[in-house]
N, C-alpha and C positions, 0 to 999 in steps of 0.2 A: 030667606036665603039671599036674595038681591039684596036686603037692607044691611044685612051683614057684608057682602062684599061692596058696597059702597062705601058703609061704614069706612071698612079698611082701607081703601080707596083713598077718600079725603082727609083719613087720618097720615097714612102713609108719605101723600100730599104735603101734608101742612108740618110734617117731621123736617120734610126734603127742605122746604121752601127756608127752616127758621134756622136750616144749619145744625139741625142735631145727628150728631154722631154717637152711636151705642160704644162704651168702654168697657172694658175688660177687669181694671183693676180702676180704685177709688174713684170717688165722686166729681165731678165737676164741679168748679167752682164759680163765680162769673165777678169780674170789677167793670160795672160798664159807666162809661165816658161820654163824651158828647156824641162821636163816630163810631165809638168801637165797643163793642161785647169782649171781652178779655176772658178766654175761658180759660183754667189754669185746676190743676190737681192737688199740688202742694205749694207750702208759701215758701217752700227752699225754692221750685221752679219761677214763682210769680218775683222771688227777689233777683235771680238770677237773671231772670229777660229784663227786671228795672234795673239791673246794672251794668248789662251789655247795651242798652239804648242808652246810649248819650245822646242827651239834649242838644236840640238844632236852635239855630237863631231864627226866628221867622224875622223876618226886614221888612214884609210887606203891608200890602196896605187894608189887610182883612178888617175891620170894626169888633167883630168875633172872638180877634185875640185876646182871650180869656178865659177865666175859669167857668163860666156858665156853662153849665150842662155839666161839667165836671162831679164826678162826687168827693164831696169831701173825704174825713175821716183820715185813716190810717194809707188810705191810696189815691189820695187828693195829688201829691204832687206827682205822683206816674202817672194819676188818668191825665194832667196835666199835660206831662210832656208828652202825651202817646198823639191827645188833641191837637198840641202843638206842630207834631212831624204829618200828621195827616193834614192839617191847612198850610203847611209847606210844603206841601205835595202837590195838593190845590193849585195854590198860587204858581207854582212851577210850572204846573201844566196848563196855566189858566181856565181849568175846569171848576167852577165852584158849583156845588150844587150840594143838597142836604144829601148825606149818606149814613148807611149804619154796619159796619161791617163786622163780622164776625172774625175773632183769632184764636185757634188753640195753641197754647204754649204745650209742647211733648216734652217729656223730659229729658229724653238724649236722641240721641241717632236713630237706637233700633224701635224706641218708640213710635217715633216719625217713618219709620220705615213700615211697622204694623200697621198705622190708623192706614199709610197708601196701600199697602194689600188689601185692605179691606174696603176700601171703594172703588177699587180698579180692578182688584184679586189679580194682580201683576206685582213683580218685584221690582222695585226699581228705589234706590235711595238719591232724594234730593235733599239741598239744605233746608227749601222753603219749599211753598208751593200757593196758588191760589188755584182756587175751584168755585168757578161764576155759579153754580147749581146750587150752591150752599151756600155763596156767600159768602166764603170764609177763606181764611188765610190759618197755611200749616207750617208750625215753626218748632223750632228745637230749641231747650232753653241753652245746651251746652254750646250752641255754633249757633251765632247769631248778632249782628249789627246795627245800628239807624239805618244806613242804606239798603241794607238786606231786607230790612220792615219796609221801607219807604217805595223799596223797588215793588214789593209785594201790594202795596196801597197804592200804588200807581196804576198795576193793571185794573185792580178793584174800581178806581175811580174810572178809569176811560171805560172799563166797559159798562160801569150803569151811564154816564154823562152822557154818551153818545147813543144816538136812538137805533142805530145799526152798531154792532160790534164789530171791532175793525179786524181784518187779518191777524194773525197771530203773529208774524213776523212784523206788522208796524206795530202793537200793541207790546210787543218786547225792546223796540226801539226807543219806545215813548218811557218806558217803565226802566231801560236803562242810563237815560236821558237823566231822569231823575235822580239814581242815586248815583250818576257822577257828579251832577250840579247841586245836591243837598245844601254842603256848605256853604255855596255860593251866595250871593243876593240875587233873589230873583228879579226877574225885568217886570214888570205891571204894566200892560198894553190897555 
């Protein structure tokens, strides 16, 4: 009896820790990147988020800027750009540090609205969202931008970079910092 609830225990654990969330209707899918796990249902939704992310300029001075870590194939140049907006987010924030985040692509509104009832069991519709516990970033493929990802990868990034997480109100200041300066040329200190 102990070995079974420990069992469950660790298993349960290590569910939380990798970002998996139980779905309801089809499979998960994944494109992963140098940064990011791309989790996605259908390839109507996985084209629709690569067509709402327009490509940013990184200007800065990473060595990285590349396709390493990228997967090739059929989603070479979205893991591309996706790698691209996360090390300009970096640089923006001049937080560098190796990360791996996780994203699910919903496929509209009320989608995004189910997966938050089911971790909060609260109603509440946002566009995006990020949840430090999982790792992950919740997005919608209908409503969705570069800066809306970038603001989302922002908090992602301060809160692993930093060994204390900061307040929620600077960590939203930092994270809107971002996607108003996206286009910008970032500063390199």
């Amino acid at each position: 009896m102990l070995r079974q609830t420990l069992a469950i225990v660790v298993i349960s654990a290590g569910l939380i820790l990798t970002g998996y969330q139980p779905v309801s209707a089809g499979q998960w899918k994944t494109v992963k990147t140098k940064y990011i796990n791309l989790h996605y249902q259908s390839e109507s939704d996985l084209k629709k988020f690569d067509k709402k992310i327009k490509a940013v300029k990184n200007t800065g001075s990473f060595a990285s800027f590349s396709s390493s870590g990228s997967t090739g194939g059929p989603h070479g140049r979205l893991a591309k750009k996706i790698d691209t907006l996360v090390e300009k987010v970096q640089l923006i924030l001049d937080m560098r540090k190796a990360i791996k985040i996780n994203v699910r692509i919903h496929h509209d509104k009320k989608a995004l609205k189910e997966a938050y009832y089911k971790i909060y069991k609260k109603d509440k519709t946002l566009r995006a969202w990020y949840l430090f516990e999982y790792n992950t970033i919740y997005v919608n493929a209908d409503d969705l931008f570069a800066g809306m990802l970038a603001h989302e990868i922002a908090h992602a990034i301060v809160d692993h970079f930093l060994d204390v997480r900061p307040p929620r109100a600077t960590a939203e200041i930092l994270a809107r910092y971002v996607d108003g300066h996206l286009n910008e040329e970032a500063k390199t200190y």
